[in-house]
C-alpha positions, 0 to 999 in steps of 0.5 A: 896145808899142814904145818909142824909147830915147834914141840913146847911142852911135854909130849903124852909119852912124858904125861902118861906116866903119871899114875892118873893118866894110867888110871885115865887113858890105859889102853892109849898108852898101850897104843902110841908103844906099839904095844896094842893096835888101835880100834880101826885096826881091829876094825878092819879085820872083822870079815863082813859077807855082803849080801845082795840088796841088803835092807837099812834093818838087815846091814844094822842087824849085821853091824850088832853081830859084827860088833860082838865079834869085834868086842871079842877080838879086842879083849883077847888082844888086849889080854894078849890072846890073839895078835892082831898079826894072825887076823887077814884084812878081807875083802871087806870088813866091819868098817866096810859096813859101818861106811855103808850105814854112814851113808844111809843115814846120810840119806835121813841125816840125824847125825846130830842131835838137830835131826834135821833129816834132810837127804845129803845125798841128794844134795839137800843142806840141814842146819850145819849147812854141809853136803857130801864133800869133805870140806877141811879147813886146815891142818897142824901138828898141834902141842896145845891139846892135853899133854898126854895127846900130843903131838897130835896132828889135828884135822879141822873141819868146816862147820858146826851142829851148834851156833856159838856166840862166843865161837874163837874159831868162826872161820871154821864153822861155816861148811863152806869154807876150807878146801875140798879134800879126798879121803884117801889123801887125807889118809896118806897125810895121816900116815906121813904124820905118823911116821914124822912123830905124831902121836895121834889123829885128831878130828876136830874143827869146827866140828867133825860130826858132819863128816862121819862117813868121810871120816870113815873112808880116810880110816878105812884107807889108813895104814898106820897105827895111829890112835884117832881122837874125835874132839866134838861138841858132844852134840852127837847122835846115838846113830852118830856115835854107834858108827864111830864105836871100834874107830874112835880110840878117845873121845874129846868132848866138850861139856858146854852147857847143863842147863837148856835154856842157856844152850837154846839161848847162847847156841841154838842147840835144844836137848844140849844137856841131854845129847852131852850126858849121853854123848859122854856115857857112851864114850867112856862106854866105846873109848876112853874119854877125855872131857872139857868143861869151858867156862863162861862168864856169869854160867859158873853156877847153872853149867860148869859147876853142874857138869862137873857134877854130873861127870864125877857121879856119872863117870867117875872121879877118875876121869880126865877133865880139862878146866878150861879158863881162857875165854875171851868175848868173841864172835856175838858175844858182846850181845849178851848180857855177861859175856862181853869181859873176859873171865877172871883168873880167880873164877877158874879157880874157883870152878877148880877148888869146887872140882877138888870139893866134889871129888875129881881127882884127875884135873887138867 
């Protein structure tokens, strides 16, 4: 399934040393040196002690407890306090844990922000329409990330918490497409990846917040120290997002929609806005966080403009942003009024000059 593809721009190495991609990503940079472990390496590390018939509420309570070990463990490695090197890898760990939980929730799925809270583990389906099986619908080595993530090899996932109209990639938003693939392997591939000169692990699809506890397992059983990247729709749970904390090294997210009636409209998704905002504070909380903002024909005004907005106030005028411009009328698109043409050059740069007016200062 994976593909290497022919290196056509400058890789993170070069980007990164630029002084706003220091200023961005300054813990990633760290990472694809050597110089720092990545989260999950961490992670893994943390002692968690089992206890018999352990309650939904007493392996949560657990989890806070953990996570405040594994925030001191961080910072005294990032300040050089501790080497990753002195701590065992037990019997079981934090990331242990976060699997077990991952599969509690599963069994009331409120992994997004739909909450259908259907058992998956009974086999039951929700709106994103997936079951317990990873289900991959391809794999490559991609160069057409941000720069400073690249070469990546990515890791697409079939289906999707938000119906698009305009989705370039239907073919992976069905959940039962692709190909069922087991973790392990999928860790092995990661590995290899690693080893052939990718700079990070790109979860991505689709959309991979439909595999979180699969996405655990493959990070449980990886051994290289690869940086993860989860590139989502930013339409994720609190619970979603507290599993994936002390994994996920950056967070690629993707601000569609600021205002709900268009997301209701355009993507099925109620509370969009609201699940971005939160999605976004939360990464740049947890990780380092690289947000995109896709412009859409004739949602200048009511979305675009407005994220961008909220992202300099909310997060900074620091934060990486990727603009991005190339929309074409795909999937249903056609059927709405103002959507059926492509988007003009000169309306990305007009969404660009009023990103340099508000204050951004780190644009794709």
């Amino acid at each position: 399934m994976a593909e290497h593809r022919k290196r056509g721009r400058l890789d993170s190495l070069a980007a990164l040393r630029a002084p706003n991609m220091r200023k961005a990503l300054p813990r990633y940079g760290r990472m694809i040196m050597d110089d720092l472990p990545t989260k999950f390496q961490i992670a893994r590390r943390i002692v968690f002690e089992p206890q018999k018939s352990m309650t939904s509420a007493a392996m949560w309570r657990e989890h806070a407890k953990l996570m405040r070990k594994y925030s001191q463990a961080q910072a005294m490695i990032d300040e050089g306090k501790l080497d990753l090197r002195e701590l065992d890898v037990p019997r079981f760990s934090l990331l242990d844990l976060k699997t077990k939980l991952a599969e509690d929730v599963m069994r009331d799925c409120v992994m997004c922000e739909h909450r259908c809270g259907v058992d998956r583990t009974a086999g039951k389906r929700g709106i994103c329409g997936a079951g317990m099986e990873f289900r991959l619908t391809g794999s490559h080595v991609r160069t057409d990330y941000e720069q400073e993530l690249t070469p990546s090899f990515s890791i697409f996932c079939a289906g999707c918490t938000v119906r698009f109209v305009e989705c370039e990639n239907q073919g992976n938003s069905d959940a039962s497409a692709g190909t069922e693939w087991p973790e392990g392997k999928v860790a092995r591939w990661a590995e290899e990846q690693h080893k052939a000169g990718c700079r990070t692990l790109a979860m991505t699809g689709g959309e991979p917040t439909l595999y979180v506890l699969n996405f655990l397992k493959v990070m449980g059983a990886c051994r290289a120290n690869i940086p993860v990247v989860f590139n989502s729709n930013a339409y994720l749970s609190e619970k979603a997002m507290e599993l994936l904390d002390g994994i996920v090294d950056i967070y690629l997210l993707e601000f569609h929609y600021f205002n709900d009636d268009c997301a209701r409209v355009l993507s099925s998704a109620p509370r969009y806005a609201e699940a971005a905002k939160r999605s976004h504070l939360l990464a740049k909380m947890q990780a380092e966080l690289v947000a995109r903002v896709p412009l859409l024909p004739d949602h200048l005004d009511c979305d675009a403009k407005p994220a961008l907005k909220w992202i300099k106030d909310n997060l900074g005028p620091w934060t990486r942003v990727n603009i991005l411009g190339g929309y074409e009328p795909s999937f249903r698109a056609r059927e709405f009024m103002g959507m059926n043409r492509l988007l003009l050059p000169e309306e990305r740069d007009e969404v660009v000059a009023y990103a340099k007016k508000i204050g951004l200062k780190n644009i794709v």
